[in-house]
C-alpha positions as CSV (number, residue, x, y, z in Angstrom):
1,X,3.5,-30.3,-13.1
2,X,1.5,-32.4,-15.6
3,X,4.4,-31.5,-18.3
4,X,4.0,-27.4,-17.9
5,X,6.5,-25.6,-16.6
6,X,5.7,-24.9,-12.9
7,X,8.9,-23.5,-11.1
8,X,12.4,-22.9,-10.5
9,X,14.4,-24.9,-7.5
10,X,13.0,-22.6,-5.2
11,X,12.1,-19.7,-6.9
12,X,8.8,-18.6,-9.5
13,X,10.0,-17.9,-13.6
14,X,9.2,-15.4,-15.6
15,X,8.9,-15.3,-19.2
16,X,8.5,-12.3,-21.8
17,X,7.0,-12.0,-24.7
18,X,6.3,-9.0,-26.6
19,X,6.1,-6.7,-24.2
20,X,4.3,-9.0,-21.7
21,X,5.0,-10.8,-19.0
22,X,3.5,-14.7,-18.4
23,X,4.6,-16.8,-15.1
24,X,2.8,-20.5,-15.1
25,X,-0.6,-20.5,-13.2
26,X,-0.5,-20.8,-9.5
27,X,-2.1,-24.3,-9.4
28,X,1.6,-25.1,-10.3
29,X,3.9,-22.3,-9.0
30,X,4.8,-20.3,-5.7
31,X,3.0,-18.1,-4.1
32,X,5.3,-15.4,-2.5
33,X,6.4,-12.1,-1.5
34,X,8.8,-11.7,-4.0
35,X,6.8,-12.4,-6.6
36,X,4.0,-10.0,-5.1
37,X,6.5,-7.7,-5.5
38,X,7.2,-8.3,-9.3
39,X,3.8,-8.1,-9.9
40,X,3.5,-4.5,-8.1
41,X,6.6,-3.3,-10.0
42,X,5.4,-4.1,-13.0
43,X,2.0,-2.6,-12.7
44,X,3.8,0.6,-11.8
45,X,6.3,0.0,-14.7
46,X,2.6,-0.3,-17.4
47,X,3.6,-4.2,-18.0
48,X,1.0,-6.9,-18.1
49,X,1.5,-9.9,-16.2
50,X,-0.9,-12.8,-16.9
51,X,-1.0,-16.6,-15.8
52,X,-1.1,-19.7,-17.7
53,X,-0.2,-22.7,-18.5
54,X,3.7,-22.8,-20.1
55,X,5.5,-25.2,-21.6
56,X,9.2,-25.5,-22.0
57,X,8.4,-24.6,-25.8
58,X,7.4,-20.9,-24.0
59,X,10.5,-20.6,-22.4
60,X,12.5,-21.9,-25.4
61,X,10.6,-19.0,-27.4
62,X,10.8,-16.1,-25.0
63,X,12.1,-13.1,-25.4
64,X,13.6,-13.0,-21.9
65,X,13.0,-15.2,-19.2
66,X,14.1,-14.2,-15.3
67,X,13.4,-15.7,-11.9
68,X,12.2,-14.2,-8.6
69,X,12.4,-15.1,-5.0
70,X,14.0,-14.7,-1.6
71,X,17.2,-15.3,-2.4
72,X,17.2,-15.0,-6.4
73,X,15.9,-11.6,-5.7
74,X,15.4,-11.0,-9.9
75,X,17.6,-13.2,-12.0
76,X,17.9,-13.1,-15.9
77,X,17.4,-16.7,-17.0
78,X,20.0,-16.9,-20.1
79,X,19.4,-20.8,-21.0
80,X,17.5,-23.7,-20.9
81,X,18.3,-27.0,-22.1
82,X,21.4,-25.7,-23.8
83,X,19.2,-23.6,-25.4
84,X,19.5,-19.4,-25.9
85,X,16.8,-17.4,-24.3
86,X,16.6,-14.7,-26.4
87,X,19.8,-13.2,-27.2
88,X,21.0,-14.9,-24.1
89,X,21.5,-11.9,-22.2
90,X,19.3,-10.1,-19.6
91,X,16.4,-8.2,-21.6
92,X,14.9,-4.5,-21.7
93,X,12.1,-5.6,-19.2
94,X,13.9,-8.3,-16.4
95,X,16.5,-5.0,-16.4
96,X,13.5,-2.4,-15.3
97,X,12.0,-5.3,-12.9
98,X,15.6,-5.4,-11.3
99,X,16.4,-1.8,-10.7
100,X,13.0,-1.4,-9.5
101,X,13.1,-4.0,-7.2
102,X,16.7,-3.0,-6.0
103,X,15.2,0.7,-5.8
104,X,12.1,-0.2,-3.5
105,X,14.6,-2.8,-1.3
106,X,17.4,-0.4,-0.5
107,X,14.7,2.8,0.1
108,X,15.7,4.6,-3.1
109,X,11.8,5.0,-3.9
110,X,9.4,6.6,-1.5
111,X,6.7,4.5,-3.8
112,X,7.9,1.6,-1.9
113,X,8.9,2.8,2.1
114,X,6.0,0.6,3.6
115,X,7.7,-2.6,2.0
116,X,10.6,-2.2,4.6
117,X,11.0,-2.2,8.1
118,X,13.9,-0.7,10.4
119,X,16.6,-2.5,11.6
């Protein structure tokens, strides 16, 4: 949107840099569960998340970069444009997002029991 990076097909992105986490601003990106959740597991995991405005130049820079959703769940994002995310494979911090996540979805952490419901 208006040249910023806004979203995946679908899903929100993720980038990191030093230690931090950015996702665009939500004038621009999805507004969902999942990333609801990414944003709860990271406050638990002592990582920042903060909105703004990214360009592709962000992305291009990162240190990691992952996206969330419904059916992406937490995906490393290992390219863009041909170009290398970081060493262009998943980093330190989409890796403690995912086992979190995975945690909390398949009742491996009490933290996270009113997330789910019988079936």
């Amino acid at each position: 949107m208006d040249g910023f990076v806004a979203e995946g097909a679908g899903e929100n992105v993720f980038v990191v840099k030093g230690g931090v986490v950015y996702e665009p601003e939500l004038t621009s990106a999805l507004q969902g569960i999942t990333r609801d959740t990414v944003h709860a597991l990271a406050e638990d995991l002592g990582l920042r998340v903060l909105a703004r405005r990214l360009t592709r130049d962000d992305v291009y820079l990162a240190d990691e970069a992952f996206f969330c959703g419904t059916a992406a769940e937490i995906t490393p994002i290992r390219e863009l444009d041909r170009r290398t995310i970081g060493d262009g494979r998943r980093g330190p911090v989409t890796a403690a997002l995912q086992r979190a996540y995975f945690a909390a979805a398949r009742g491996a952490d009490a933290r996270y029991e009113r997330w789910l419901t019988p079936v």
